[in-house]
BANU-418063 format. One record per atom (N, C-alpha, C): x, y, z. Coordinates in steps of 0.2 Angstrom, whole numbers, plus 5000, padded with zeros to 4 digits. Example, Ala and Ser with C-alpha at 12.3 -4.5 7.8 and 13.67 -1.06 7.14 Angstrom:
! residues 2
506649725039 506249785039 506649845039 506449895035 506849955036 506450005039 
//
This chain:
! residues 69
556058125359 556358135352 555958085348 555658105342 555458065338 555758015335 555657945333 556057905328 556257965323 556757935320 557157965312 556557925306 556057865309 555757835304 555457805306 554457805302 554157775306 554357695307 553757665311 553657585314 553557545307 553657485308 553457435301 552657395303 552257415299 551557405301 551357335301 551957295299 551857205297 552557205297 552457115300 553157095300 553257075294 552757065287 553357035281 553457125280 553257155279 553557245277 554357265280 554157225286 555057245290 555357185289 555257125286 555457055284 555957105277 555457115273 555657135265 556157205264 556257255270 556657275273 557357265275 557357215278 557957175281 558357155274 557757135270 558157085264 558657135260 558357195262 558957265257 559557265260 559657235265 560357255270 560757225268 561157265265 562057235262 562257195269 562257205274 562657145279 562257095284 561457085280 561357035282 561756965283 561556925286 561956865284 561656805280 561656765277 561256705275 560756675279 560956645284 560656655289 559956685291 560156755291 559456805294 559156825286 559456805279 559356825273 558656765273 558756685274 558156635273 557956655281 558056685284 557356715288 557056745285 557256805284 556956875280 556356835273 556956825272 556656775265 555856745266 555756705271 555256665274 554756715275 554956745279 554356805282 554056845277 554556865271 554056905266 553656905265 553256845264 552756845261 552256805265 552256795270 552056735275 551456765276 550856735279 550556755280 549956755289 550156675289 550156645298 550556715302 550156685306 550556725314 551156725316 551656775316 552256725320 552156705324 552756645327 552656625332 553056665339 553056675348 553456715351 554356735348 554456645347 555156655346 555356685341 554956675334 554856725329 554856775329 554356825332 554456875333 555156925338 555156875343 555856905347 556256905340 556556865335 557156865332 557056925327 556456915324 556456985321 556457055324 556157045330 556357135333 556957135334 557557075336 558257065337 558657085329 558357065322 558857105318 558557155317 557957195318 557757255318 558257295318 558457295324 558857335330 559657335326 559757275327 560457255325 560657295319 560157295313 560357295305 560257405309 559957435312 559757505312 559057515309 558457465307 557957485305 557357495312 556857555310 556257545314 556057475317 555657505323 555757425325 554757415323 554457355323 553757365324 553357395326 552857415323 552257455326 551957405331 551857435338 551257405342 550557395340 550457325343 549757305338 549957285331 550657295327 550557295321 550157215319 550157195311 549757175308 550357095310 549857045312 550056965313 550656945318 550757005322 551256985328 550956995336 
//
């Protein structure tokens, strides 16, 4: 079965995302916040937390190969 919606092609695209979710928490909100507009690599552990609220919030999760992960 297809996703309901595509992949996020970059992680600030799925960072700026996140930031819309009424139940993030402050927390994941100066994450999100940080990532927007970042333009470095994440780091692994980076990347794991963000596919972790990915999931969590019900957004797509990253495109394979996407851009800086």
């Amino acid at each position: 079965m297809a996703e309901p919606f595509p992949s996020f092609p970059s992680f600030p695209a799925a960072a700026r995302a996140l930031l819309a979710v009424n139940s993030l928490s402050e927390k994941e909100g100066q994450f999100c916040g940080g990532l927007a507009f970042r333009t470095a690599p994440l780091s692994d552990k980076q990347a794991n937390w963000l596919r972790i609220l990915l999931s969590r919030h019900g957004l797509p999760a990253l495109a394979e190969g996407g851009e800086h992960v």
